[in-house]
N, CA, C and O atoms as a printed pandas DataFrame, in Angstrom:
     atom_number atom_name residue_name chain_id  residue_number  x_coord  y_coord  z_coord
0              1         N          UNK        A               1  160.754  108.218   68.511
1              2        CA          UNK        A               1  159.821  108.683   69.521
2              3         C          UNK        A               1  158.578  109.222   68.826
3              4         O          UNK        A               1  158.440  110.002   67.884
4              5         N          UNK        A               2  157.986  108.765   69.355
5              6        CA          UNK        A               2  155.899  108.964   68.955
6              7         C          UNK        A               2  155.735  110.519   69.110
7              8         O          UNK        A               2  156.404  110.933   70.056
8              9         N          UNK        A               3  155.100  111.403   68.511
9             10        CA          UNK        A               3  154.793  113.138   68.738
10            11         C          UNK        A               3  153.683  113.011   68.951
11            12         O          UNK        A               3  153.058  112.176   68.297
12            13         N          UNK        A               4  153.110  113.697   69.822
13            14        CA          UNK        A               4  152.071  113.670   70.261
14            15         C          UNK        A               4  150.771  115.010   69.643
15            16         O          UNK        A               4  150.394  115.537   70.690
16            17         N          UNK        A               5  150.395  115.350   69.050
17            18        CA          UNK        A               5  149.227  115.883   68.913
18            19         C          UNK        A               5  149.283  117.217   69.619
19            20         O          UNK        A               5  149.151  116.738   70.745
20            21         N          UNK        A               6  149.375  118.500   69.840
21            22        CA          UNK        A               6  148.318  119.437   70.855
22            23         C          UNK        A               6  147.801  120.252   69.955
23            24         O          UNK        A               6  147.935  120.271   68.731
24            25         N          UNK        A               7  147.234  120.882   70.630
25            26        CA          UNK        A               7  146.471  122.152   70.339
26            27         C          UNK        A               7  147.054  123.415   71.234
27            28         O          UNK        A               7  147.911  123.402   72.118
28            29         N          UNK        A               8  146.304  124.484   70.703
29            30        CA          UNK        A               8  146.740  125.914   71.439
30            31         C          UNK        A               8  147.311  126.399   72.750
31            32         O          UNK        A               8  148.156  127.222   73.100
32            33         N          UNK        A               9  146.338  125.377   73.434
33            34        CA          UNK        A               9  146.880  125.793   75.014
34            35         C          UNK        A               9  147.678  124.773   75.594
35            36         O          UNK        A               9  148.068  124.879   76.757
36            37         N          UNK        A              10  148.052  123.455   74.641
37            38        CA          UNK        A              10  149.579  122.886   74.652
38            39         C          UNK        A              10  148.865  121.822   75.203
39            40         O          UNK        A              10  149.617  120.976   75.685
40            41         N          UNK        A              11  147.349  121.497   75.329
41            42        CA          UNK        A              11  147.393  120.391   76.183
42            43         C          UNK        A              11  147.160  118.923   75.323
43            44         O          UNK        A              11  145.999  119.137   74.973
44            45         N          UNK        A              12  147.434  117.794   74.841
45            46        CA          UNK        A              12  147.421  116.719   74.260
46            47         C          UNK        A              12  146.115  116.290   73.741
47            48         O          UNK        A              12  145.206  116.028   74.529
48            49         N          UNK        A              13  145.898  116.168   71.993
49            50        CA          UNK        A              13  144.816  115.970   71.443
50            51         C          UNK        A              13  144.765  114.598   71.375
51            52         O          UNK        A              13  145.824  114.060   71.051
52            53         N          UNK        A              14  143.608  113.727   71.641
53            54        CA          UNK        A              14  143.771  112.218   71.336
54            55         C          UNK        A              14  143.293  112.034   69.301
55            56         O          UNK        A              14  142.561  112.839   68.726
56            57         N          UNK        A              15  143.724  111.220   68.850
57            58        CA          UNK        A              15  143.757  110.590   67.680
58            59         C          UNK        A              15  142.474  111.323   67.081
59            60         O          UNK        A              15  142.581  111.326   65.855
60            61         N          UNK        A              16  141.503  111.838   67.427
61            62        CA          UNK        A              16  140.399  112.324   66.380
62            63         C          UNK        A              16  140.634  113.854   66.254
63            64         O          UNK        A              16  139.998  114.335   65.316
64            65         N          UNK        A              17  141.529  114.917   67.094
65            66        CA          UNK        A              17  141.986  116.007   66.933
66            67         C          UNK        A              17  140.674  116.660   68.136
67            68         O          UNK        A              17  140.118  117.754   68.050
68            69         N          UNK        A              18  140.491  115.805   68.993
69            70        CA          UNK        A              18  139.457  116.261   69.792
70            71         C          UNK        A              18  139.486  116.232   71.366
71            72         O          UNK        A              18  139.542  115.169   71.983
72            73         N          UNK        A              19  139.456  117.138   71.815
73            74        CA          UNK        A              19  140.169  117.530   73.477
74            75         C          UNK        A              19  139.403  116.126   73.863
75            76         O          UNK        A              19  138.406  115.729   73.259
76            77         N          UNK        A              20  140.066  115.386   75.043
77            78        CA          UNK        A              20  139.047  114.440   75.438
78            79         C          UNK        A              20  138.518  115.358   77.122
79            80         O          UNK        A              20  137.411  115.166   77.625
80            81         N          UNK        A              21  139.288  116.050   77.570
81            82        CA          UNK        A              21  139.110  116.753   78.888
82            83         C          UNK        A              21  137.314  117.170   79.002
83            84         O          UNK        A              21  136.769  116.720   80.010
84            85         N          UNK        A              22  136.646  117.780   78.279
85            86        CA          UNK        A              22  135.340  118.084   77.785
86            87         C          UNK        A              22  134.405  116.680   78.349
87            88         O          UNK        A              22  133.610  116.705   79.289
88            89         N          UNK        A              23  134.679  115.715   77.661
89            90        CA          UNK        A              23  133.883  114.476   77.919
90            91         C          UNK        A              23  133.834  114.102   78.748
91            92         O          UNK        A              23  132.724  113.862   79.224
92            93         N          UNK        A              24  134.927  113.831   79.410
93            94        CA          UNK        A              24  135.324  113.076   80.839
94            95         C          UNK        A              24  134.479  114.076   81.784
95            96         O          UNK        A              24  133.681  113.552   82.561
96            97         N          UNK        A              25  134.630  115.803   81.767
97            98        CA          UNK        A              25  133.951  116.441   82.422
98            99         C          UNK        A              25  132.018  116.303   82.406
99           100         O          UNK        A              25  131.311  116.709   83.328
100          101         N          UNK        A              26  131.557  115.709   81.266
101          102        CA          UNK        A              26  130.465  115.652   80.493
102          103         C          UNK        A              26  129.587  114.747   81.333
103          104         O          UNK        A              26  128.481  114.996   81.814
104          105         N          UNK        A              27  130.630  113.161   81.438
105          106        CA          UNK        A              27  130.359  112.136   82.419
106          107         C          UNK        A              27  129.862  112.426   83.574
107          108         O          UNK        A              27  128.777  111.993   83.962
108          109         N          UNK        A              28  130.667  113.247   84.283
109          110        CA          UNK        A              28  130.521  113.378   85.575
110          111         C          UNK        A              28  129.235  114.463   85.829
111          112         O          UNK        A              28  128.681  114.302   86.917
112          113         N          UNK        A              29  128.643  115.636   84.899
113          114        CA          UNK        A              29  127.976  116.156   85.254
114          115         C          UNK        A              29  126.441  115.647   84.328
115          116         O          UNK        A              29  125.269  116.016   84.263
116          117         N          UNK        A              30  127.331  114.575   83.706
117          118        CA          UNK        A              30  125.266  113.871   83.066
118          119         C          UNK        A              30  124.609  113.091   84.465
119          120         O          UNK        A              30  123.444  113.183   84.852
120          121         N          UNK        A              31  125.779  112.258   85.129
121          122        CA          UNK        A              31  125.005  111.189   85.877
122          123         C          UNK        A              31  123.874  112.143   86.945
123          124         O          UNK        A              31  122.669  111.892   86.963
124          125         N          UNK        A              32  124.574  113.368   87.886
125          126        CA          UNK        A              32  124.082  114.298   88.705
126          127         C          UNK        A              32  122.805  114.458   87.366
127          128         O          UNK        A              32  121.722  113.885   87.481
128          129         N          UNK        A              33  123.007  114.958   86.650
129          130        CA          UNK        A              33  122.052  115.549   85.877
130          131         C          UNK        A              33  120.496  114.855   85.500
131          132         O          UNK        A              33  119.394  115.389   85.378
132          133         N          UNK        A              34  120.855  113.695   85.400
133          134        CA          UNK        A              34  120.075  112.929   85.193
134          135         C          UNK        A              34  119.190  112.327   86.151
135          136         O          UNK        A              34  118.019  111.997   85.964
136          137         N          UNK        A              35  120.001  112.198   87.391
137          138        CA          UNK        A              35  118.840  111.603   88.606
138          139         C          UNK        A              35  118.069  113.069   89.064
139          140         O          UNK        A              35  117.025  113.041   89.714
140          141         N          UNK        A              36  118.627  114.168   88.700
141          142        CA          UNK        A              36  117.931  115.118   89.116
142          143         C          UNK        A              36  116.794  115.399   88.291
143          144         O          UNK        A              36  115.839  115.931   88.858
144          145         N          UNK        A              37  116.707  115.161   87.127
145          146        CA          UNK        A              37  115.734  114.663   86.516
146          147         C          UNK        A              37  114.989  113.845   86.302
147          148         O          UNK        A              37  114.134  114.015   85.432
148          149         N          UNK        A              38  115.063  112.724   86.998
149          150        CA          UNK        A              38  114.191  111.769   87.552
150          151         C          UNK        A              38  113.451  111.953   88.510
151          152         O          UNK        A              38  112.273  111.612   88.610
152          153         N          UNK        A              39  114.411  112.764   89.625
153          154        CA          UNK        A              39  113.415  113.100   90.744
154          155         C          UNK        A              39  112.445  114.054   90.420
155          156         O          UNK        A              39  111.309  114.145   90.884
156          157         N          UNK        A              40  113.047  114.825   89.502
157          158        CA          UNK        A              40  111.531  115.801   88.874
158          159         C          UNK        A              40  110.601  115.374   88.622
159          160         O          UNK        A              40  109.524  115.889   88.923
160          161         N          UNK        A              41  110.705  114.533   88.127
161          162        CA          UNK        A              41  110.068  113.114   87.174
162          163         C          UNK        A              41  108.538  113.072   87.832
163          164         O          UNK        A              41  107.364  113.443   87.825
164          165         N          UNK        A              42  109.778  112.167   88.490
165          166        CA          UNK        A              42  109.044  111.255   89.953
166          167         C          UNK        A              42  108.294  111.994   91.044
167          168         O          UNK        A              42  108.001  111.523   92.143
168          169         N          UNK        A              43  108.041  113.134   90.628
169          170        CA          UNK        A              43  107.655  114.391   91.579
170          171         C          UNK        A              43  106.447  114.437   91.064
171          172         O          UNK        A              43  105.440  114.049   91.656
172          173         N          UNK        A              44  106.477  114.979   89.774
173          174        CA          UNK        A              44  104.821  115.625   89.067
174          175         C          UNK        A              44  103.957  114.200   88.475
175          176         O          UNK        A              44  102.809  114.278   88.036
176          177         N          UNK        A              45  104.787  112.835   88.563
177          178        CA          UNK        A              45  103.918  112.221   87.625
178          179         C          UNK        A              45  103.864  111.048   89.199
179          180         O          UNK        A              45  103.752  109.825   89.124
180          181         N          UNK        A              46  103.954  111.673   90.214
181          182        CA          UNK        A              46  103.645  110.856   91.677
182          183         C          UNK        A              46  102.017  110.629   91.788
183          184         O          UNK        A              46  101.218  111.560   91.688
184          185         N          UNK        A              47  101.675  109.374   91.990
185          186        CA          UNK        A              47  100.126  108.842   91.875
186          187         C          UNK        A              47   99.069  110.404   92.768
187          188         O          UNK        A              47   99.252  110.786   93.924
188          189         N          UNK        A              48   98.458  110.752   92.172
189          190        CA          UNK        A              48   97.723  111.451   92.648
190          191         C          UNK        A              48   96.071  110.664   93.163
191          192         O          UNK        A              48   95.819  109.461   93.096
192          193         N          UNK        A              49   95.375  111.484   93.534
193          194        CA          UNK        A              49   94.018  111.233   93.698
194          195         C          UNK        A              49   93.243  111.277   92.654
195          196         O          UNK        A              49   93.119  112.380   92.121
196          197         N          UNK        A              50   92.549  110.167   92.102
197          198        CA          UNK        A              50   91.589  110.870   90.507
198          199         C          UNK        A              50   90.596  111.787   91.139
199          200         O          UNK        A              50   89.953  111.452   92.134
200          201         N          UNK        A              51   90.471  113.010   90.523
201          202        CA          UNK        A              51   89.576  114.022   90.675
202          203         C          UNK        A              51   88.464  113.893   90.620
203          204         O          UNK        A              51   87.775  114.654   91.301
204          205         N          UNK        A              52   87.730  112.735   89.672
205          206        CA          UNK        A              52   86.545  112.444   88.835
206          207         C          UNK        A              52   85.931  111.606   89.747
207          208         O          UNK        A              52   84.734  111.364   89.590
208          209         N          UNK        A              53   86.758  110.941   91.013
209          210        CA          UNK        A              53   86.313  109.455   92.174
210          211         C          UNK        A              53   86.140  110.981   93.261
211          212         O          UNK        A              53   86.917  111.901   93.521
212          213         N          UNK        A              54   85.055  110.735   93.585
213          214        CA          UNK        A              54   84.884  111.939   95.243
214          215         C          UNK        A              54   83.975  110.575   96.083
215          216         O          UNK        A              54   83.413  109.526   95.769
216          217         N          UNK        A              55   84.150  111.056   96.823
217          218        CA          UNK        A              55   83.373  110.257   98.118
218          219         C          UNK        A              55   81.796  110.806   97.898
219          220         O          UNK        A              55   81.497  111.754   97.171
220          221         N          UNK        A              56   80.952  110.079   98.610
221          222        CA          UNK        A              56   79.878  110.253   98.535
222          223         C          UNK        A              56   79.164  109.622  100.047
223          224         O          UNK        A              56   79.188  108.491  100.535
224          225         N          UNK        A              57   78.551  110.885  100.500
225          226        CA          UNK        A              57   77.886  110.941  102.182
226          227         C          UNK        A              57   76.602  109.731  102.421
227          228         O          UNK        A              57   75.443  109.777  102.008
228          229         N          UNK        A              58   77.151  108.872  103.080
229          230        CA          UNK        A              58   76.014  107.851  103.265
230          231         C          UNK        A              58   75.766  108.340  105.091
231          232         O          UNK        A              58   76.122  109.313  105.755
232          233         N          UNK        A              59   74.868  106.909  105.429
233          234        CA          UNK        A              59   74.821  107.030  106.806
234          235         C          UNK        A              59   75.843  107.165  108.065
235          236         O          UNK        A              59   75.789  107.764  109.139
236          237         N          UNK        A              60   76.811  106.317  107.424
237          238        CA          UNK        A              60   78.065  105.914  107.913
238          239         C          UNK        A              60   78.640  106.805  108.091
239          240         O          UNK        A              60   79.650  106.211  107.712
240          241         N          UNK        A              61   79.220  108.315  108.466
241          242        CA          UNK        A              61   80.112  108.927  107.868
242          243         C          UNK        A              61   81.489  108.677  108.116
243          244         O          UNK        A              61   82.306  109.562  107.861
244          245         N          UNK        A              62   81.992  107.149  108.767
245          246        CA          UNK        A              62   83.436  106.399  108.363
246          247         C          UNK        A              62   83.637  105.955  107.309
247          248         O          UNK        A              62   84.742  105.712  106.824
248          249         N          UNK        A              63   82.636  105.802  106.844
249          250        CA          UNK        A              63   82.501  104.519  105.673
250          251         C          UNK        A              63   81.616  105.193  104.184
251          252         O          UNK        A              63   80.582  104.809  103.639
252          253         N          UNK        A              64   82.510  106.285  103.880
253          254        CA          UNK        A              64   81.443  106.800  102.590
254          255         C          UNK        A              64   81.871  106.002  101.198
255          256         O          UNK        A              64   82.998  105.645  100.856
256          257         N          UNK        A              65   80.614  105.838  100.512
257          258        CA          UNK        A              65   80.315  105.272   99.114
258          259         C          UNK        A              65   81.581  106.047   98.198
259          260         O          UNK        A              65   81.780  107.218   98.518
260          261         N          UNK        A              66   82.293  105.583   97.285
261          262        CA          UNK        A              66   82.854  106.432   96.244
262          263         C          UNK        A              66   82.056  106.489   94.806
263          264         O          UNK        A              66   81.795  105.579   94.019
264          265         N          UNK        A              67   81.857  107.452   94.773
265          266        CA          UNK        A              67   81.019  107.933   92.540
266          267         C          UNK        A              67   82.127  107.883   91.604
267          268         O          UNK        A              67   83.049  108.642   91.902
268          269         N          UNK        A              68   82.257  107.305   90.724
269          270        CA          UNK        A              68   83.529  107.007   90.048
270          271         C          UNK        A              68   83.168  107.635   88.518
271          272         O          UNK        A              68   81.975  107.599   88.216
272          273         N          UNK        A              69   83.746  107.986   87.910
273          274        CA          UNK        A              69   83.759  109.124   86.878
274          275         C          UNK        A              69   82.956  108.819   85.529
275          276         O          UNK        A              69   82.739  109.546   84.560
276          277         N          UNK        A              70   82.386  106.781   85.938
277          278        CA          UNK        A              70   80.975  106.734   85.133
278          279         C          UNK        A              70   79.810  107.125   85.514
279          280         O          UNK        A              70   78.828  107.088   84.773
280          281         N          UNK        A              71   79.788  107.611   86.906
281          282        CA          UNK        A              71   78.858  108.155   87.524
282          283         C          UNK        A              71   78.096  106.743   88.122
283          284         O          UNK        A              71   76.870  106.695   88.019
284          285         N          UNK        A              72   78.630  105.895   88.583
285          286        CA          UNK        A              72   78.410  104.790   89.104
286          287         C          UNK        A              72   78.728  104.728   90.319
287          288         O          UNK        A              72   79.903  105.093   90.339
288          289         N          UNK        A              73   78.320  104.424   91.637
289          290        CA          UNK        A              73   78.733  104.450   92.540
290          291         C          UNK        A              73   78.666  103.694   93.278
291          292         O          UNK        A              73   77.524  103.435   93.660
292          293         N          UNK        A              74   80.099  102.731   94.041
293          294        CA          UNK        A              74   80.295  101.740   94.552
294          295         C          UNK        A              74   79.014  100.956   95.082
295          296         O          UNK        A              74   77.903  101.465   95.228
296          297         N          UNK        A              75   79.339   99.688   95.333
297          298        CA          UNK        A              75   78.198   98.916   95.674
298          299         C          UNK        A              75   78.705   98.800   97.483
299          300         O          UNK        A              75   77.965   98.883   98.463
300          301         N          UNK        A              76   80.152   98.594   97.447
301          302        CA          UNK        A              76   80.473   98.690   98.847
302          303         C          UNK        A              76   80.658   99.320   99.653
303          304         O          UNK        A              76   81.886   99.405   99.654
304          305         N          UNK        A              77   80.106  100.202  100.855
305          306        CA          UNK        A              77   81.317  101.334  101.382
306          307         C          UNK        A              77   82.191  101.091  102.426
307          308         O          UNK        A              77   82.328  101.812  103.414
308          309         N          UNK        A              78   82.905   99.839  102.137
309          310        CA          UNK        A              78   84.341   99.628  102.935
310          311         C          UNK        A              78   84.914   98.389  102.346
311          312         O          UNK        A              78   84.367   97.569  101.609
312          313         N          UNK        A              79   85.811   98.407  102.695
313          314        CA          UNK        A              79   86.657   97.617  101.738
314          315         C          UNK        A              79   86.403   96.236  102.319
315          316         O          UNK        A              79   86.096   95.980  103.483
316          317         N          UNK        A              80   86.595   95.337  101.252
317          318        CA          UNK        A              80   86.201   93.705  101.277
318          319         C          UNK        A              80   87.589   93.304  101.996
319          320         O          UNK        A              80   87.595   92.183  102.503
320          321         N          UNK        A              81   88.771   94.077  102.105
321          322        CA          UNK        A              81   89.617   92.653  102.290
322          323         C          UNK        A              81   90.150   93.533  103.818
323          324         O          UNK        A              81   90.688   92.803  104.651
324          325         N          UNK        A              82   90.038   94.758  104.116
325          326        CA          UNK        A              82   90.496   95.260  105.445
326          327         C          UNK        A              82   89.368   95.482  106.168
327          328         O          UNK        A              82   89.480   95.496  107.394
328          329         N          UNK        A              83   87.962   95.717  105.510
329          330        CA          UNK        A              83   86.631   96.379  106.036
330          331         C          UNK        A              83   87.120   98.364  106.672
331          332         O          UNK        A              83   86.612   99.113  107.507
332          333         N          UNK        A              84   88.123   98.474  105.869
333          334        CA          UNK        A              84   88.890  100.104  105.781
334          335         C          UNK        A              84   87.631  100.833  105.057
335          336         O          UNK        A              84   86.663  100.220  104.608
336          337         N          UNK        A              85   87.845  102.586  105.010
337          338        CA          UNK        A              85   87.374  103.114  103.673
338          339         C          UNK        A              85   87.972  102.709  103.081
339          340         O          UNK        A              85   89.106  102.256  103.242
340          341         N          UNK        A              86   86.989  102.819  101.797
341          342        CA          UNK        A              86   87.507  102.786  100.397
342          343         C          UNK        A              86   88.959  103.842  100.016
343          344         O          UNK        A              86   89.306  104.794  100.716
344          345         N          UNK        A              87   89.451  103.519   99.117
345          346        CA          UNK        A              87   90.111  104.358   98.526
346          347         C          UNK        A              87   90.316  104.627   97.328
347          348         O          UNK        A              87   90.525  103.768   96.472
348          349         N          UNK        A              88   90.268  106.249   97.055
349          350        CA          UNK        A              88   89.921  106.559   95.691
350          351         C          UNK        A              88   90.728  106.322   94.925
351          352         O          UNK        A              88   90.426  106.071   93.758
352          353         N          UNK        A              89   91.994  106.333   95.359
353          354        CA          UNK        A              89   93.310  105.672   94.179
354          355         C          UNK        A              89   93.367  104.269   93.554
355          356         O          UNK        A              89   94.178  103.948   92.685
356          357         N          UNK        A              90   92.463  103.496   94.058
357          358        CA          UNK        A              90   92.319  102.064   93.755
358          359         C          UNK        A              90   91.437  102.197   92.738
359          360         O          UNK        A              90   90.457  102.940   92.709
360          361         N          UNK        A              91   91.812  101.465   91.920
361          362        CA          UNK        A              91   90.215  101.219   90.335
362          363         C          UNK        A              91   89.779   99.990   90.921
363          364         O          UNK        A              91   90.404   99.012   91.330
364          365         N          UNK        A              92   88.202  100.348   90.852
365          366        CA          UNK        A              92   87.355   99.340   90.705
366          367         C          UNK        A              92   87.314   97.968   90.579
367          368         O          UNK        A              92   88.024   97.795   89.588
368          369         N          UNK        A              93   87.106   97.359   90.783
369          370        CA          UNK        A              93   86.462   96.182   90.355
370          371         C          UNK        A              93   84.594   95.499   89.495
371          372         O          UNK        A              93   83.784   94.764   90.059
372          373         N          UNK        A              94   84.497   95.987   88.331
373          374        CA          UNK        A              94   83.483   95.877   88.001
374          375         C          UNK        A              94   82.712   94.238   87.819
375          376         O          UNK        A              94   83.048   93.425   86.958
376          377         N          UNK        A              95   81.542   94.007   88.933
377          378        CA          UNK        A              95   81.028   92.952   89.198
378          379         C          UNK        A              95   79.700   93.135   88.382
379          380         O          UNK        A              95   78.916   94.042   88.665
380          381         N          UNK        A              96   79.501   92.373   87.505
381          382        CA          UNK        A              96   77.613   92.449   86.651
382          383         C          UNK        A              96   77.276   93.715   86.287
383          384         O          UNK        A              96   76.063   93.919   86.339
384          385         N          UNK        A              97   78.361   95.204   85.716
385          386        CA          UNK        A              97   78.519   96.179   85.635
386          387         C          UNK        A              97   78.385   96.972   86.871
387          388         O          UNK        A              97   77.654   97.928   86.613
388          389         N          UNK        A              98   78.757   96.994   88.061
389          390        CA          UNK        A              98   78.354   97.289   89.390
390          391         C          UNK        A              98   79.697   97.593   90.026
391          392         O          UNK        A              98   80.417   96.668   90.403
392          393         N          UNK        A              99   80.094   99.000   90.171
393          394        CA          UNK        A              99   81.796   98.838   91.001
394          395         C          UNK        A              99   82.282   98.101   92.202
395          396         O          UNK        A              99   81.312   98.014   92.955
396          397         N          UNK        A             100   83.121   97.638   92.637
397          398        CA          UNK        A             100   83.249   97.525   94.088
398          399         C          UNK        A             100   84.747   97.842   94.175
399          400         O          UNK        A             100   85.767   97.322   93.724
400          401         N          UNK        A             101   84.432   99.030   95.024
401          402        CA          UNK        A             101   85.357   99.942   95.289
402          403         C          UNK        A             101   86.491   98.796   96.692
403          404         O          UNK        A             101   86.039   98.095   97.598
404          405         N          UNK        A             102   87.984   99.046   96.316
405          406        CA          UNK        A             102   88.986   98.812   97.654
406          407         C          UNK        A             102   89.639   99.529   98.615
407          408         O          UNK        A             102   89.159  100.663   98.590
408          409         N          UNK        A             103   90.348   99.461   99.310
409          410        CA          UNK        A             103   91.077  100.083  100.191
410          411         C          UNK        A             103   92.724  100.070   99.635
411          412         O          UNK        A             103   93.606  100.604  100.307
């Protein structure tokens, strides 16, 4: 008959002299651990607004120009493919060095 291994509190050591109970517990609290850290993640590095793109007051006030952080400011003020405002989260499109801002 095979003897089995323990340690102190009698409970069965596997072949490296190392509790396996620890790990198995380890598993179960990395996976939780980890999406909860993703959602952190995914929290602070969530697309923001660039700070440096502000709108800019034309006649229109549906339809304002955006200044984009070369200090260039759209050639369009509404979007080519919805005729929407622009939107500042969208980059440019630079035409003959000239932005044209999207929706």
């Amino acid at each position: 008959m095979r003897r089995v291994a323990r340690n102190a509190s009698s409970r069965p050591l596997h072949a490296g002299g190392v509790n396996r109970y620890p790990c198995a517990v380890m598993k179960l609290v990395r996976s939780p651990l980890a999406l909860l850290l993703l959602a952190v993640l995914a929290i602070f590095l969530a697309p923001t607004p660039a700070r440096a793109q502000r709108y800019v007051a034309t006649g229109d006030t549906l339809h304002p120009r955006i200044k984009y952080a070369d200090s260039l400011v759209s050639a369009n003020d509404r979007c080519m493919v919805a005729l929407q405002k622009l939107n500042r989260r969208v980059r440019p499109v630079y035409v003959n060095g000239v932005p044209m801002g999207f929706c």
